[in-house]
C-alpha positions in Angstrom: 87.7 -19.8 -39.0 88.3 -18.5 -42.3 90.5 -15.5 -43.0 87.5 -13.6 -44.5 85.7 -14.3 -41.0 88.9 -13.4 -39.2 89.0 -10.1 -40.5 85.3 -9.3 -40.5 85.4 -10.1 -36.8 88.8 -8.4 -35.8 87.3 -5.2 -37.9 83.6 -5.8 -36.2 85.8 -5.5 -32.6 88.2 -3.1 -33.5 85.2 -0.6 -34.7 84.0 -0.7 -30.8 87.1 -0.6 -29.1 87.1 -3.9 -28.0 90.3 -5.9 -27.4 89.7 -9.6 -29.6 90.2 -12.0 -26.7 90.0 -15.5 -28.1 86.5 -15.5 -26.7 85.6 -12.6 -28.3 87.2 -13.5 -31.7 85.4 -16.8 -31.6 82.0 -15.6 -30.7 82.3 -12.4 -32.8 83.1 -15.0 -36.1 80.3 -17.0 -35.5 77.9 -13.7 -35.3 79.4 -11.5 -37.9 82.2 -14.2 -39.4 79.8 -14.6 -42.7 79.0 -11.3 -43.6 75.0 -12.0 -42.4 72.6 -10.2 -39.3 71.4 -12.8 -37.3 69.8 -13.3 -34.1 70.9 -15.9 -31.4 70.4 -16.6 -28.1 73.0 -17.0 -25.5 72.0 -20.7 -25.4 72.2 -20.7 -29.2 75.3 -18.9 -29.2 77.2 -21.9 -26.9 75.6 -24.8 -29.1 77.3 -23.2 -32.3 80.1 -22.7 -30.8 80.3 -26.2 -29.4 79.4 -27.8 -32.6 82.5 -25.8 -34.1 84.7 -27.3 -31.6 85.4 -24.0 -29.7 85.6 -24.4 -26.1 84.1 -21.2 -25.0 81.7 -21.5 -21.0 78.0 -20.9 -21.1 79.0 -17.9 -18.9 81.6 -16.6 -21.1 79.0 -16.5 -24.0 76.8 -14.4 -21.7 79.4 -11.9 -20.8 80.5 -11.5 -24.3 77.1 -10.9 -25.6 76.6 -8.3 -22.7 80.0 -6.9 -24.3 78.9 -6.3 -26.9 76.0 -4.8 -26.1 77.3 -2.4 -24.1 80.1 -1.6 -26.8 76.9 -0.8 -29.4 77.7 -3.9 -31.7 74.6 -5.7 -31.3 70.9 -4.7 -29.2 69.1 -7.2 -27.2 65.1 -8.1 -27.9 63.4 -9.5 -24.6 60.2 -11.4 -25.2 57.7 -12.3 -22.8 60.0 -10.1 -20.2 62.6 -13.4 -19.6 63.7 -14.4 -23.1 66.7 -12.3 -24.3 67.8 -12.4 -28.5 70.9 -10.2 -29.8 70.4 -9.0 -33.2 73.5 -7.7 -35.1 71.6 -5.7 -37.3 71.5 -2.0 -35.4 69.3 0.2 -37.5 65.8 0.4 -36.3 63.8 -2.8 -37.2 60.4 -4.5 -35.9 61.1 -8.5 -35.5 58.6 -11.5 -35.7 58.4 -13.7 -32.5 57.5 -17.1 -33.9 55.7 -18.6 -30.6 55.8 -22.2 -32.3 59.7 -22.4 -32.6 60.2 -19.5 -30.4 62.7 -17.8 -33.2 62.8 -14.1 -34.0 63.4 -12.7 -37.1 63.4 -9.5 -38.8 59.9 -7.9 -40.1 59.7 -5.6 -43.1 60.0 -2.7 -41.0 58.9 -0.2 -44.4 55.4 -1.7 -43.8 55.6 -0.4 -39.8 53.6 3.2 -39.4 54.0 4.5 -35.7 52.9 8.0 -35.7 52.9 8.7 -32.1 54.3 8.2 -29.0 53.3 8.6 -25.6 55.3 11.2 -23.9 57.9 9.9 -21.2 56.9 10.7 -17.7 58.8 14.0 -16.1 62.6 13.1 -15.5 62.5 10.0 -18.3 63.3 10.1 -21.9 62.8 7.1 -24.0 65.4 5.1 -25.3 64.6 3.2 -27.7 60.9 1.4 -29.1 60.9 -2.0 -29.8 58.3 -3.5 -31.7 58.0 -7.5 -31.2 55.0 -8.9 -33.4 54.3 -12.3 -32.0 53.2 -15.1 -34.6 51.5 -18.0 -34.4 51.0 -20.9 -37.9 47.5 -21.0 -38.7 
Protein backbone atom coordinates (compact mmCIF):
# COMPACT_ATOMS: atom_id res chain seq x y z
CA UNK A 1 0.00 0.00 0.00
CA UNK A 2 1.14 3.35 -0.77
CA UNK A 3 1.18 6.15 1.73
CA UNK A 4 -1.17 8.17 -0.42
CA UNK A 5 -3.59 5.05 -0.23
CA UNK A 6 -2.85 4.70 3.48
CA UNK A 7 -4.15 7.96 4.25
CA UNK A 8 -7.05 8.05 1.82
CA UNK A 9 -8.29 4.89 3.47
CA UNK A 10 -7.47 5.80 7.21
CA UNK A 11 -9.36 9.35 6.36
CA UNK A 12 -12.24 7.33 4.27
CA UNK A 13 -12.66 5.15 7.95
CA UNK A 14 -12.00 7.73 10.28
CA UNK A 15 -14.91 10.00 8.41
CA UNK A 16 -17.51 7.01 9.58
CA UNK A 17 -16.28 6.17 12.79
CA UNK A 18 -14.82 3.14 11.94
CA UNK A 19 -11.81 1.64 13.84
CA UNK A 20 -9.07 0.60 10.65
CA UNK A 21 -8.67 -3.03 11.49
CA UNK A 22 -6.13 -4.53 9.15
CA UNK A 23 -9.06 -5.93 7.32
CA UNK A 24 -10.59 -2.85 7.01
CA UNK A 25 -7.40 -0.87 6.01
CA UNK A 26 -6.77 -3.41 3.42
CA UNK A 27 -10.12 -3.55 1.83
CA UNK A 28 -10.79 0.13 2.26
CA UNK A 29 -7.21 0.79 0.08
CA UNK A 30 -8.23 -1.36 -2.55
CA UNK A 31 -11.84 0.50 -2.83
CA UNK A 32 -10.91 4.10 -2.14
CA UNK A 33 -6.71 3.60 -1.99
CA UNK A 34 -6.53 5.44 -5.63
CA UNK A 35 -8.60 8.20 -5.29
CA UNK A 36 -11.43 6.42 -7.94
CA UNK A 37 -15.50 5.25 -7.40
CA UNK A 38 -15.76 1.88 -8.27
CA UNK A 39 -17.99 -0.97 -8.01
CA UNK A 40 -16.95 -4.48 -6.87
CA UNK A 41 -18.42 -7.43 -5.81
CA UNK A 42 -17.68 -9.27 -2.73
CA UNK A 43 -16.25 -12.03 -4.91
CA UNK A 44 -14.34 -9.28 -6.84
CA UNK A 45 -13.36 -7.68 -3.70
CA UNK A 46 -11.41 -11.17 -2.41
CA UNK A 47 -9.71 -11.82 -5.92
CA UNK A 48 -8.04 -8.22 -5.67
CA UNK A 49 -7.18 -8.67 -2.66
CA UNK A 50 -5.70 -12.09 -3.17
CA UNK A 51 -3.85 -10.96 -6.22
CA UNK A 52 -2.28 -8.20 -3.81
CA UNK A 53 -1.07 -10.79 -1.62
CA UNK A 54 -3.44 -9.79 1.39
CA UNK A 55 -4.72 -12.61 3.17
CA UNK A 56 -8.20 -11.35 4.01
CA UNK A 57 -11.37 -14.64 4.16
CA UNK A 58 -14.17 -14.57 1.59
CA UNK A 59 -16.28 -13.97 4.82
CA UNK A 60 -14.30 -11.18 6.12
CA UNK A 61 -14.69 -9.38 2.77
CA UNK A 62 -18.46 -9.81 3.21
CA UNK A 63 -18.61 -8.39 6.67
CA UNK A 64 -16.55 -5.52 5.78
CA UNK A 65 -18.54 -4.48 2.88
CA UNK A 66 -21.71 -4.86 5.11
CA UNK A 67 -19.49 -2.32 7.39
CA UNK A 68 -19.35 -0.22 5.44
CA UNK A 69 -22.61 0.01 4.33
CA UNK A 70 -24.04 0.34 7.31
CA UNK A 71 -21.43 3.07 8.34
CA UNK A 72 -22.76 5.17 4.94
CA UNK A 73 -19.41 4.76 3.05
CA UNK A 74 -20.57 2.88 0.17
CA UNK A 75 -24.52 1.68 -1.05
CA UNK A 76 -25.19 -1.69 -2.37
CA UNK A 77 -27.05 -2.18 -6.06
CA UNK A 78 -28.91 -5.79 -6.19
CA UNK A 79 -29.59 -6.98 -9.67
CA UNK A 80 -31.87 -9.57 -10.59
CA UNK A 81 -32.80 -9.67 -6.71
CA UNK A 82 -29.49 -12.04 -5.82
CA UNK A 83 -26.51 -10.19 -7.23
CA UNK A 84 -25.21 -7.53 -4.76
CA UNK A 85 -22.48 -4.45 -6.20
CA UNK A 86 -21.05 -1.70 -3.67
CA UNK A 87 -20.47 1.49 -5.27
CA UNK A 88 -18.31 4.04 -3.37
CA UNK A 89 -19.73 6.87 -5.18
CA UNK A 90 -22.87 8.02 -2.69
CA UNK A 91 -24.61 10.81 -4.48
CA UNK A 92 -27.63 9.70 -6.32
CA UNK A 93 -26.64 7.92 -9.65
CA UNK A 94 -28.49 5.46 -12.26
CA UNK A 95 -25.89 2.47 -13.15
CA UNK A 96 -25.74 0.26 -16.38
CA UNK A 97 -26.03 -3.57 -15.78
CA UNK A 98 -23.96 -5.01 -18.65
CA UNK A 99 -25.85 -8.57 -18.86
CA UNK A 100 -22.90 -9.86 -21.21
CA UNK A 101 -20.04 -9.39 -18.53
CA UNK A 102 -22.44 -8.94 -15.79
CA UNK A 103 -20.54 -5.46 -14.69
CA UNK A 104 -22.21 -2.26 -13.47
CA UNK A 105 -21.15 0.94 -14.08
CA UNK A 106 -22.27 4.36 -13.61
CA UNK A 107 -24.88 6.03 -16.15
CA UNK A 108 -24.95 9.80 -16.94
CA UNK A 109 -27.40 10.30 -14.44
CA UNK A 110 -28.03 14.37 -15.97
CA UNK A 111 -29.74 12.47 -18.84
CA UNK A 112 -32.27 10.57 -16.01
CA UNK A 113 -35.86 12.53 -15.78
CA UNK A 114 -38.04 10.86 -13.05
CA UNK A 115 -40.83 13.12 -12.38
CA UNK A 116 -42.95 11.08 -10.21
CA UNK A 117 -43.18 8.66 -7.74
CA UNK A 118 -45.64 6.41 -6.54
CA UNK A 119 -46.69 7.22 -3.04
CA UNK A 120 -45.47 4.65 -0.31
CA UNK A 121 -48.20 2.64 1.16
CA UNK A 122 -49.61 3.96 4.77
CA UNK A 123 -46.90 3.30 7.48
CA UNK A 124 -43.81 3.19 4.70
CA UNK A 125 -41.66 5.88 3.39
CA UNK A 126 -39.26 5.33 0.68
CA UNK A 127 -35.79 5.10 1.15
CA UNK A 128 -34.08 5.42 -1.59
CA UNK A 129 -34.77 4.70 -5.79
CA UNK A 130 -32.53 2.92 -7.62
CA UNK A 131 -32.39 2.93 -11.15
CA UNK A 132 -30.56 -0.20 -12.82
CA UNK A 133 -30.64 0.02 -16.73
CA UNK A 134 -29.81 -3.35 -17.96
CA UNK A 135 -27.66 -3.57 -21.32
CA UNK A 136 -27.19 -5.88 -23.68
CA UNK A 137 -24.22 -5.50 -27.10
CA UNK A 138 -26.05 -5.39 -30.16
Amino acid sequence: MSDLAIERSTQWLAGAGLRPTRQRMTLASLLVGDGQDRHVTAESLFEAASNADEKVSLATVYNTLRAFCDAGLMREITVDGSKSYFDTKMTDHPHFYWEDSAKLTDAPSEQLEIRHLPDAPDGAEIASVDVVIRLRRK
